[in-house]
ZADO-1210 file (C-alpha; in nm, 4 decimals, padded with zeros to 6 digits):
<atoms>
<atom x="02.8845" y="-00.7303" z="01.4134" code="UNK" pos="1"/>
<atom x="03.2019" y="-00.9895" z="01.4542" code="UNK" pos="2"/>
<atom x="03.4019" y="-00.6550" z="01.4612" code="UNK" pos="3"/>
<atom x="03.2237" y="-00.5039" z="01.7425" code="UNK" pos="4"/>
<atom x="03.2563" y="-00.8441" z="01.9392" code="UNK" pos="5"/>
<atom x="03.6156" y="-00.8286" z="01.8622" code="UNK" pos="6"/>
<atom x="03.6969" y="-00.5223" z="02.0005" code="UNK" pos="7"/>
<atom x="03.4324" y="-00.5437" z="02.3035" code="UNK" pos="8"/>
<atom x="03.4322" y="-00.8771" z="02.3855" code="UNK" pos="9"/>
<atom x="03.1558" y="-00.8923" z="02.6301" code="UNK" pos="10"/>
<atom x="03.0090" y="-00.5806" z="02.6459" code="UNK" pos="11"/>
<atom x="02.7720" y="-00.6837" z="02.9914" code="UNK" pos="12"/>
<atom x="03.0556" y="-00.7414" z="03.1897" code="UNK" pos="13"/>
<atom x="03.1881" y="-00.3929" z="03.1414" code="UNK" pos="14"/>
<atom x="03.1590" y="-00.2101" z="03.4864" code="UNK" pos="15"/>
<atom x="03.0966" y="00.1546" z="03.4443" code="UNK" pos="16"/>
<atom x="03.2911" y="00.2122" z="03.7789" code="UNK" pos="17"/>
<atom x="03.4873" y="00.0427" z="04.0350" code="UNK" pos="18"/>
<atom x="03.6557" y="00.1219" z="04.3771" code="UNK" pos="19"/>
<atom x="04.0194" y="00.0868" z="04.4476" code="UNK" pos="20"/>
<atom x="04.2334" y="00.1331" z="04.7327" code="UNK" pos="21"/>
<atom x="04.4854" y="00.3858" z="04.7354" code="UNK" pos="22"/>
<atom x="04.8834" y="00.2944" z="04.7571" code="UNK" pos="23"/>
<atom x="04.9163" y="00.5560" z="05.0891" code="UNK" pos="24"/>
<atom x="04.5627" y="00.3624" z="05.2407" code="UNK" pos="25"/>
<atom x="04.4588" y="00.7349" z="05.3273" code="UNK" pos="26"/>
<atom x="04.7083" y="00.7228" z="05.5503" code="UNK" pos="27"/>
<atom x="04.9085" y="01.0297" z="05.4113" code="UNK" pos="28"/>
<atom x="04.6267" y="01.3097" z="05.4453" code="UNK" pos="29"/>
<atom x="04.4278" y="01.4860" z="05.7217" code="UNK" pos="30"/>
<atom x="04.0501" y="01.5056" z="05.8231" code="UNK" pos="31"/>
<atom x="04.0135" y="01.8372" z="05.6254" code="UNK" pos="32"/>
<atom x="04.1635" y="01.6769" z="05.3335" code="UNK" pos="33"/>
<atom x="03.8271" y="01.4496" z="05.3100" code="UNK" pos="34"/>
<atom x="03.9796" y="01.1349" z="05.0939" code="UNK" pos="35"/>
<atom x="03.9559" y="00.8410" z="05.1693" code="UNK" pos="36"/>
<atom x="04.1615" y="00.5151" z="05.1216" code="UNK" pos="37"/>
<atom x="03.9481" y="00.3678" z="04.8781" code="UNK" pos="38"/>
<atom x="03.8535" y="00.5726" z="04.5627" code="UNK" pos="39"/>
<atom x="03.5833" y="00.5137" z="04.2943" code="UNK" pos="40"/>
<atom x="03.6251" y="00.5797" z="03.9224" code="UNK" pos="41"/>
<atom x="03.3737" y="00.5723" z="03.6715" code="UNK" pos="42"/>
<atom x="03.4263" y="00.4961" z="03.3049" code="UNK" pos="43"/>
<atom x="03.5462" y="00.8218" z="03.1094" code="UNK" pos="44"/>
<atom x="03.2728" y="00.9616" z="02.8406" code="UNK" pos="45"/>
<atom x="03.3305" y="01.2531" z="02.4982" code="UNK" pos="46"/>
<atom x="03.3594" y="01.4857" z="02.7574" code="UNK" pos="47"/>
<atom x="03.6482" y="01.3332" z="02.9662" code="UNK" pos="48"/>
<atom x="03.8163" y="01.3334" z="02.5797" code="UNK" pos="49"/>
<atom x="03.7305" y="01.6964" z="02.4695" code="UNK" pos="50"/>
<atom x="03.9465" y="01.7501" z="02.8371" code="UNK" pos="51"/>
<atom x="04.1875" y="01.5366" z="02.7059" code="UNK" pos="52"/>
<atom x="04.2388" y="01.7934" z="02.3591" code="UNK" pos="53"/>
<atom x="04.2486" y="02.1238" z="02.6022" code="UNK" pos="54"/>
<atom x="04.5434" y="02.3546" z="02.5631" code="UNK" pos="55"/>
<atom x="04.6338" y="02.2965" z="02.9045" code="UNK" pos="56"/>
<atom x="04.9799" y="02.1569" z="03.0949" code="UNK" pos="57"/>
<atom x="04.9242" y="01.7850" z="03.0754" code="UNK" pos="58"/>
<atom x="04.9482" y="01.8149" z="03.4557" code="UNK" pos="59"/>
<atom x="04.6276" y="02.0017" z="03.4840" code="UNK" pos="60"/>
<atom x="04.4274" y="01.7510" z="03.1852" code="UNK" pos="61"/>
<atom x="04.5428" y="01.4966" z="03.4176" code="UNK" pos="62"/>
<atom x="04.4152" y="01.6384" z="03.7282" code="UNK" pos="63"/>
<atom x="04.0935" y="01.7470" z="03.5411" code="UNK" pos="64"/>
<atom x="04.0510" y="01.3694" z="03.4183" code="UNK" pos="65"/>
<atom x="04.0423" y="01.2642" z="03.7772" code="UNK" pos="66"/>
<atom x="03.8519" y="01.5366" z="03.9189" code="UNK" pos="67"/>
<atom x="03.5887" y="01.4551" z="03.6590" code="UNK" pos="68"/>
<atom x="03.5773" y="01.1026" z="03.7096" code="UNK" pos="69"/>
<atom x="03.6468" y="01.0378" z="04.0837" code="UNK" pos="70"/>
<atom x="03.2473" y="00.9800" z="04.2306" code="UNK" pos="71"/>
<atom x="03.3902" y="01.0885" z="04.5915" code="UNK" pos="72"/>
<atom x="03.3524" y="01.4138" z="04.6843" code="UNK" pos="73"/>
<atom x="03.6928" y="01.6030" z="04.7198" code="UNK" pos="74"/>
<atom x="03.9812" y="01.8561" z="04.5974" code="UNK" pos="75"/>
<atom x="04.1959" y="01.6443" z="04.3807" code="UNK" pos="76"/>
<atom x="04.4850" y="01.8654" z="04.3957" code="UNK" pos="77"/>
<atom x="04.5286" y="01.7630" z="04.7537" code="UNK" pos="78"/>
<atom x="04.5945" y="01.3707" z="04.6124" code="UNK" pos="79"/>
<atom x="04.9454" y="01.3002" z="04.6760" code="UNK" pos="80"/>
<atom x="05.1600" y="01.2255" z="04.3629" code="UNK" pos="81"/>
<atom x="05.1622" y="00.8248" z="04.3600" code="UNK" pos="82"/>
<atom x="04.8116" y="00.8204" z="04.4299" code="UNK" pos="83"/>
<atom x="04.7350" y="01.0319" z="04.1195" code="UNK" pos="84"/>
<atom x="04.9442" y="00.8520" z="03.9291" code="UNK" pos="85"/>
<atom x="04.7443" y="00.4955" z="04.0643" code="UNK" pos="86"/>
<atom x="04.4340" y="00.6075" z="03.9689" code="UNK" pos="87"/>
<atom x="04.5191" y="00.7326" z="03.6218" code="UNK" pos="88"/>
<atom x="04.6229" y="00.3775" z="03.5301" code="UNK" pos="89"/>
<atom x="04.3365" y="00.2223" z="03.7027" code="UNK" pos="90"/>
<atom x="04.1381" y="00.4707" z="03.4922" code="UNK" pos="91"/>
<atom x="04.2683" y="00.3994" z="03.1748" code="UNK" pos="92"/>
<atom x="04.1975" y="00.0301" z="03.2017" code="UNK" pos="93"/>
<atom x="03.8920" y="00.0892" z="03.3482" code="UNK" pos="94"/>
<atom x="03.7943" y="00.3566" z="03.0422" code="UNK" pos="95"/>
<atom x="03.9761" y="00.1983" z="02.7050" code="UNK" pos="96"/>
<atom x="03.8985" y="-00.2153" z="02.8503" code="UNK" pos="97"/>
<atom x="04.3282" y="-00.2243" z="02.7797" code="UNK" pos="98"/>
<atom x="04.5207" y="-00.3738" z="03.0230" code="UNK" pos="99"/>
<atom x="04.8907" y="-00.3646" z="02.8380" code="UNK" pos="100"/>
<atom x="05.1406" y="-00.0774" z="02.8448" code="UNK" pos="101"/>
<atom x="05.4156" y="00.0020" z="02.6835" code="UNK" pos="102"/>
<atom x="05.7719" y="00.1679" z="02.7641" code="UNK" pos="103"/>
<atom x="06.0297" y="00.2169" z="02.6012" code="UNK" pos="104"/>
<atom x="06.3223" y="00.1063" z="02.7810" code="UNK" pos="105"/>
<atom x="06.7183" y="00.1227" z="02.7175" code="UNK" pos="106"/>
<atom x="06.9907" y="-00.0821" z="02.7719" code="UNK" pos="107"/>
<atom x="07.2601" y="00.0254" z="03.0028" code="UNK" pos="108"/>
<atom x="07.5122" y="-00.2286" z="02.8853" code="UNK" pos="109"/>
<atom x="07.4587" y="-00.2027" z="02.4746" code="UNK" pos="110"/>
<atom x="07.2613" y="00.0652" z="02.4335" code="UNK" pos="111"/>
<atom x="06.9377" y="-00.0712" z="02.2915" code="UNK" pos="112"/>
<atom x="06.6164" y="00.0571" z="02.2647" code="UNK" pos="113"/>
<atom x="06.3727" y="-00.1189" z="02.3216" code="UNK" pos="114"/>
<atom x="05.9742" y="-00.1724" z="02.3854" code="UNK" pos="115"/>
<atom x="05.8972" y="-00.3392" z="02.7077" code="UNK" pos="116"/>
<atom x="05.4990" y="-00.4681" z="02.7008" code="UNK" pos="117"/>
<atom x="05.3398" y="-00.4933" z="03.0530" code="UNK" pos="118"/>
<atom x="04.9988" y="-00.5782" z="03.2103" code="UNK" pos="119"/>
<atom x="04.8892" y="-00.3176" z="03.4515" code="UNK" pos="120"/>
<atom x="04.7208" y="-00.5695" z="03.6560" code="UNK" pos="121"/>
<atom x="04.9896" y="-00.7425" z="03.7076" code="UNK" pos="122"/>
<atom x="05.2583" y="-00.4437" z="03.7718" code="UNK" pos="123"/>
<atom x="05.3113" y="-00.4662" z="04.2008" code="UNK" pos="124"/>
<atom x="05.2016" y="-00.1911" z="04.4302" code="UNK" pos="125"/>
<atom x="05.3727" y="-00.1177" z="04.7538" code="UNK" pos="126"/>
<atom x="05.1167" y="00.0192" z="04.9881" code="UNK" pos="127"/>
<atom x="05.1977" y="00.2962" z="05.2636" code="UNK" pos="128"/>
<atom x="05.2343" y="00.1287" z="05.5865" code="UNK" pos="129"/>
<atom x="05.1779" y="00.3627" z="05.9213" code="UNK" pos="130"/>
<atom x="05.5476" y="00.3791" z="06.0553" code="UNK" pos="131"/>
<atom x="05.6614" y="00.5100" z="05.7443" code="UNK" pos="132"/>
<atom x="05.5074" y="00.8555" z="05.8357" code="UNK" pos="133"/>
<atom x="05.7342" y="00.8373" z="06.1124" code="UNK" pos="134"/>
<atom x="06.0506" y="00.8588" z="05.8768" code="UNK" pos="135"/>
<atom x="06.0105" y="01.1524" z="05.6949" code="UNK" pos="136"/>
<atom x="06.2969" y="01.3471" z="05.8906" code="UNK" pos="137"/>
<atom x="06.6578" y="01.3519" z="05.7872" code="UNK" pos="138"/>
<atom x="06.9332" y="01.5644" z="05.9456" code="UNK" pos="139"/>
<atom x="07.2178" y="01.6862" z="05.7705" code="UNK" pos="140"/>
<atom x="07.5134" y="01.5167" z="05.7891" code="UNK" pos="141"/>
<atom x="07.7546" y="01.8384" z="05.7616" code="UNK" pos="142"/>
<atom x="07.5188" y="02.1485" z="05.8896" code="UNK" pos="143"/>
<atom x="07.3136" y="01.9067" z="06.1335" code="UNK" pos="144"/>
<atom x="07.0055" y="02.0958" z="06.0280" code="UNK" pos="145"/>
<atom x="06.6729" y="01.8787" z="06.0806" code="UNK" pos="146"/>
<atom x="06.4085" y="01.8891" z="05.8168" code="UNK" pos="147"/>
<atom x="06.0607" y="01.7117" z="05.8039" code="UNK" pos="148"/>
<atom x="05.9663" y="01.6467" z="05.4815" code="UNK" pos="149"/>
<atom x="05.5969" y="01.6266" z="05.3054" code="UNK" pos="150"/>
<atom x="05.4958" y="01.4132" z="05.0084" code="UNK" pos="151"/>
<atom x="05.4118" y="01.6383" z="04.7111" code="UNK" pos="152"/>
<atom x="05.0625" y="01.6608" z="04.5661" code="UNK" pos="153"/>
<atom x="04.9601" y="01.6646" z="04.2086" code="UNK" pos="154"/>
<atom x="04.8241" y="02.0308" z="04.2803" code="UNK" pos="155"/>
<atom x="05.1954" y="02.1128" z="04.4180" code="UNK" pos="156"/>
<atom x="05.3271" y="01.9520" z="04.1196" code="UNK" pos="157"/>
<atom x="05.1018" y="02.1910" z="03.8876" code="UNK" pos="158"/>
<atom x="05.2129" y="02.5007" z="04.0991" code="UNK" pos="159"/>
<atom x="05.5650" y="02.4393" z="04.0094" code="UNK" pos="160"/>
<atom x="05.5153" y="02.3868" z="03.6400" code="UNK" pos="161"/>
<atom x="05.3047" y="02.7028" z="03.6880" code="UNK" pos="162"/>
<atom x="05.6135" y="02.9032" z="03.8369" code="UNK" pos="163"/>
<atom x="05.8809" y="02.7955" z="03.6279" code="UNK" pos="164"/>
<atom x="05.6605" y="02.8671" z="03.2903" code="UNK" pos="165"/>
<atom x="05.6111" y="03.2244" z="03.4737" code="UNK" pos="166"/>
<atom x="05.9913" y="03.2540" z="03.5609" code="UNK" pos="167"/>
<atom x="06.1067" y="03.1707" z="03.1988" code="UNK" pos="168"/>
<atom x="05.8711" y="03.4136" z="03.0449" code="UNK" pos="169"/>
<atom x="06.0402" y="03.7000" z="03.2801" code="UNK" pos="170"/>
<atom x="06.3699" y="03.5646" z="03.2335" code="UNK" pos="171"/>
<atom x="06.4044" y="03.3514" z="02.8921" code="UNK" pos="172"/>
<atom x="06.7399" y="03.3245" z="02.9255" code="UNK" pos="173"/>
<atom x="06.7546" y="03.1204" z="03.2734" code="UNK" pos="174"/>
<atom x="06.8542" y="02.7731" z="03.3304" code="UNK" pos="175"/>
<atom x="06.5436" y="02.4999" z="03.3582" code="UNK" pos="176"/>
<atom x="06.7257" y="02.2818" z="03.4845" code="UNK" pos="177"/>
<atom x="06.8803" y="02.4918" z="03.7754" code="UNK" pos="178"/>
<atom x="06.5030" y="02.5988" z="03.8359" code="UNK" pos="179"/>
<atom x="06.3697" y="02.2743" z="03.8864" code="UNK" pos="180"/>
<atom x="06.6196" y="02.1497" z="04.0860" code="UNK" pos="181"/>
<atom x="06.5661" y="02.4199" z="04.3423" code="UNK" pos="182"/>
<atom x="06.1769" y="02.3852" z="04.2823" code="UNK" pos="183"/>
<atom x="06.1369" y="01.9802" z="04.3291" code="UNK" pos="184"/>
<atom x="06.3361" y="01.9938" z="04.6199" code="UNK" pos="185"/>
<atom x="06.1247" y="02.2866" z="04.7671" code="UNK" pos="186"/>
<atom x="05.8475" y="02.0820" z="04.6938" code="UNK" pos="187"/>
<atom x="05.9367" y="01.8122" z="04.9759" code="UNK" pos="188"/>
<atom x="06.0286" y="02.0434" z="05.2676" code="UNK" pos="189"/>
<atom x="05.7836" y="02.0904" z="05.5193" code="UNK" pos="190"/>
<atom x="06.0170" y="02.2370" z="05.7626" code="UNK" pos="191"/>
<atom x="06.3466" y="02.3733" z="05.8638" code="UNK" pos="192"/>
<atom x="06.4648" y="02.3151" z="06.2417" code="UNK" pos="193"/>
<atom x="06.0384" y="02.3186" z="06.3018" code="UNK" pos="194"/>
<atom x="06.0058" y="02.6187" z="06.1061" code="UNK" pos="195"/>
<atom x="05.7742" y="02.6649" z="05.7919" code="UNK" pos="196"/>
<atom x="06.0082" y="02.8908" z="05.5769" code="UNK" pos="197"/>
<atom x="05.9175" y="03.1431" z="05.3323" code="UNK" pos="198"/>
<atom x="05.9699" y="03.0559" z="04.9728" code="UNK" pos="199"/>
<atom x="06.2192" y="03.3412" z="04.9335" code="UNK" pos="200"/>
<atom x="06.4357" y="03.2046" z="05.1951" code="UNK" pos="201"/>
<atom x="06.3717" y="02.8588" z="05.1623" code="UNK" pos="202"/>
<atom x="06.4962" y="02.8703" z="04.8019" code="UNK" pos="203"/>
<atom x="06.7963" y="03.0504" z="04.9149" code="UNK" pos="204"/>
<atom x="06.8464" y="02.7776" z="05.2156" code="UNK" pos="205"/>
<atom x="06.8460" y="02.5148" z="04.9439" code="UNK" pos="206"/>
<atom x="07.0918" y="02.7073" z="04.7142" code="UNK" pos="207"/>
<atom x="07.3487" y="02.7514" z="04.9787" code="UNK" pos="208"/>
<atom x="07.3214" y="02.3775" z="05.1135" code="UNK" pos="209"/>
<atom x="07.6885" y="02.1937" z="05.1635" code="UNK" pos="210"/>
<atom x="07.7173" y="01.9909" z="04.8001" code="UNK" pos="211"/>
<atom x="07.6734" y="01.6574" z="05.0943" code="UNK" pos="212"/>
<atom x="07.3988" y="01.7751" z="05.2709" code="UNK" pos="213"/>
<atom x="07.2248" y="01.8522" z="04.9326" code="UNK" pos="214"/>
<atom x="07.2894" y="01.5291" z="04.8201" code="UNK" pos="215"/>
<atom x="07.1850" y="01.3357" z="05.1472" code="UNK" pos="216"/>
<atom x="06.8586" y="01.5520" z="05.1082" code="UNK" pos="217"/>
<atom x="06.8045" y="01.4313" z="04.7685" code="UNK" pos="218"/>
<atom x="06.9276" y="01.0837" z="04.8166" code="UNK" pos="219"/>
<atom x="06.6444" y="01.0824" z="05.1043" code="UNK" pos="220"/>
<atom x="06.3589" y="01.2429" z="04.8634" code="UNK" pos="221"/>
<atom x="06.4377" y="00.9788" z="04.5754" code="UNK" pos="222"/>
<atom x="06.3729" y="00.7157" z="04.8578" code="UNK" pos="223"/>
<atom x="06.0022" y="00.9153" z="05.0017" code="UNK" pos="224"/>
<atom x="05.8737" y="00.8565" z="04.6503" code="UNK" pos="225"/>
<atom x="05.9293" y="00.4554" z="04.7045" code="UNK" pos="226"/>
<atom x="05.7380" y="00.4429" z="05.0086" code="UNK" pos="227"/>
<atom x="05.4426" y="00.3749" z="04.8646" code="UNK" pos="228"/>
<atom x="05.2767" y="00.3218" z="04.4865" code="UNK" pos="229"/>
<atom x="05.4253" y="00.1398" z="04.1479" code="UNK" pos="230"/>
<atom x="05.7061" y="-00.0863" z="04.1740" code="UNK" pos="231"/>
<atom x="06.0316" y="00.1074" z="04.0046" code="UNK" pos="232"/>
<atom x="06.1500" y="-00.1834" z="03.9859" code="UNK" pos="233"/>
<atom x="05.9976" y="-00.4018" z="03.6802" code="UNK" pos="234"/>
<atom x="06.2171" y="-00.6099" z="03.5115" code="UNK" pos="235"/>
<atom x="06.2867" y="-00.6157" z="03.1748" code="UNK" pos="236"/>
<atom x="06.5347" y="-00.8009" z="02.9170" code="UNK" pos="237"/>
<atom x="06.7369" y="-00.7321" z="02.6686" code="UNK" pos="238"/>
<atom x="06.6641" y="-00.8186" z="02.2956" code="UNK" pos="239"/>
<atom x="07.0378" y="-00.7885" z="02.1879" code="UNK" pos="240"/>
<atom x="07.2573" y="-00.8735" z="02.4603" code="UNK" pos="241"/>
<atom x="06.9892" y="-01.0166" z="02.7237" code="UNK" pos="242"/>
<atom x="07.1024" y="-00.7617" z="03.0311" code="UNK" pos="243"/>
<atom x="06.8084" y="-00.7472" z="03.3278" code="UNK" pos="244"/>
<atom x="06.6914" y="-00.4057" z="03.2942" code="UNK" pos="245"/>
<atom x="06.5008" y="-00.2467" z="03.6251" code="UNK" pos="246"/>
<atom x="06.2777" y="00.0470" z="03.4802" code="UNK" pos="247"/>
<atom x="05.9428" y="00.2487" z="03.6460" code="UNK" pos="248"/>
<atom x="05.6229" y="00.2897" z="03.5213" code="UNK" pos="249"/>
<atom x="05.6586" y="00.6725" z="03.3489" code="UNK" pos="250"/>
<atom x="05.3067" y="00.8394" z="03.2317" code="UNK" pos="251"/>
<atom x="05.3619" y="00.8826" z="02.8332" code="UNK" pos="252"/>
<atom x="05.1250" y="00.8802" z="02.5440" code="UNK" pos="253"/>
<atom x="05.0561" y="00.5567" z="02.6122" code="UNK" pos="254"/>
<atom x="04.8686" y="00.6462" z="02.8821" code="UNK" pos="255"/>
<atom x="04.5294" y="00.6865" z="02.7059" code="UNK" pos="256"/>
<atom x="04.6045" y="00.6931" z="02.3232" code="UNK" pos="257"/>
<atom x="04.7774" y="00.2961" z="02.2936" code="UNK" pos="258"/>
<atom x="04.9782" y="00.2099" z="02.0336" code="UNK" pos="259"/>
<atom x="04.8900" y="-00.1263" z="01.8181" code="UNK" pos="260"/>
</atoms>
């Protein structure tokens, strides 16, 4: 019985859902689109686990977890990246009653490894504000072509694991990493000079980019992705030679199986 107590402290103050307010505030998707800024999760059950054990891309268990657990009525593949990634935490605390996280974090000055213990709660969130939409265009600085970029959704992000685990199995022999740096950056573009490209030709656009163009694109994509959501910028120390470290909040293991 005083085990129980320990590990569920007070088990009639457990909510078996709650509402929370997404980092973009809505603000990011269109009527057809149906979500709204302020989600509710319920508490996962076996069968949220059993999803958890499936021999699936952990993009898609992820996706599935939400799906299965969001009470609102909508497509979760259409939830933009930082939003998924928001509501994951929120339902892991929500779920396991575990508010600390772990990452593993190392030094750039002495090279130590080390484990950096947070409280979700207290982790900040940057949330979307409405002029932002209005900078998601960059022009080139060498070929002065305009793009308007888009902010990817989980469902985009599980079409390009999708593609590149279809490309390698036609072509074992090809470069990942050259794959997904075409891919990720395809992911962003919504379009060229006002025009929605083909994927064909958009991947060859991005392959023949000036080497400062494609880094002013991907300079500006690295930026979209701190719009809104997390903080990438919590602040850790160093055991050995006491160095501020600035780290993100990366989805590991952690996420629903905590270490002790």
């Amino acid at each position: 019985m005083d085990e129980n107590k320990e590990i569920l402290p007070n088990i009639k103050n457990i909510k078996s859902q709650e509402s929370y307010t997404l980092p973009s505030k809505g603000l990011v998707y269109n009527k057809e689109d149906n979500i709204p800024a302020s989600v509710t999760l319920r508490r996962m059950t076996t069968k949220e686990e059993k999803i958890r054990l499936r021999n699936e891309s952990e993009d898609k268990i992820r996706r599935d977890l939400l799906q299965a657990c969001i009470l609102d009525k909508f497509d979760v593949n259409k939830l933009k990246l930082e939003d998924a990634n928001f509501l994951l935490f929120r339902l892991r605390a929500l779920s396991l009653l575990d508010d600390t996280y772990k990452v593993r974090v190392r030094c750039r000055d002495c090279g130590t490894e080390f484990v950096h213990q947070l409280n979700l709660s207290e982790v900040p969130i940057k949330y979307m504000e409405e002029n932002a939409l209005n900078q998601m265009q960059i022009t080139l600085p060498i070929s002065g072509v305009t793009i308007v970029l888009k902010l990817p959704s989980i469902g985009d992000i599980i079409l390009m694991g999708d593609t590149i685990r279809d490309y390698l199995d036609k072509f074992p022999n090809a470069d990942r990493g050259e794959l997904i740096y075409t891919l990720s950056n395809m992911l962003y573009i919504d379009t060229v000079n006002g025009q929605k490209l083909m994927n064909e030709v958009l991947e060859d656009f991005i392959d023949n980019l000036d080497i400062l163009d494609a880094r002013a694109l991907r300079d500006f994509t690295n930026n979209l992705d701190n719009t809104y959501g997390f903080s990438t910028e919590l602040e850790a120390e160093c055991p050995k030679c006491a160095s501020k470290i600035l780290h993100g909040l990366p989805i590991t293991d952690e996420l629903f199986n905590p270490s002790k």
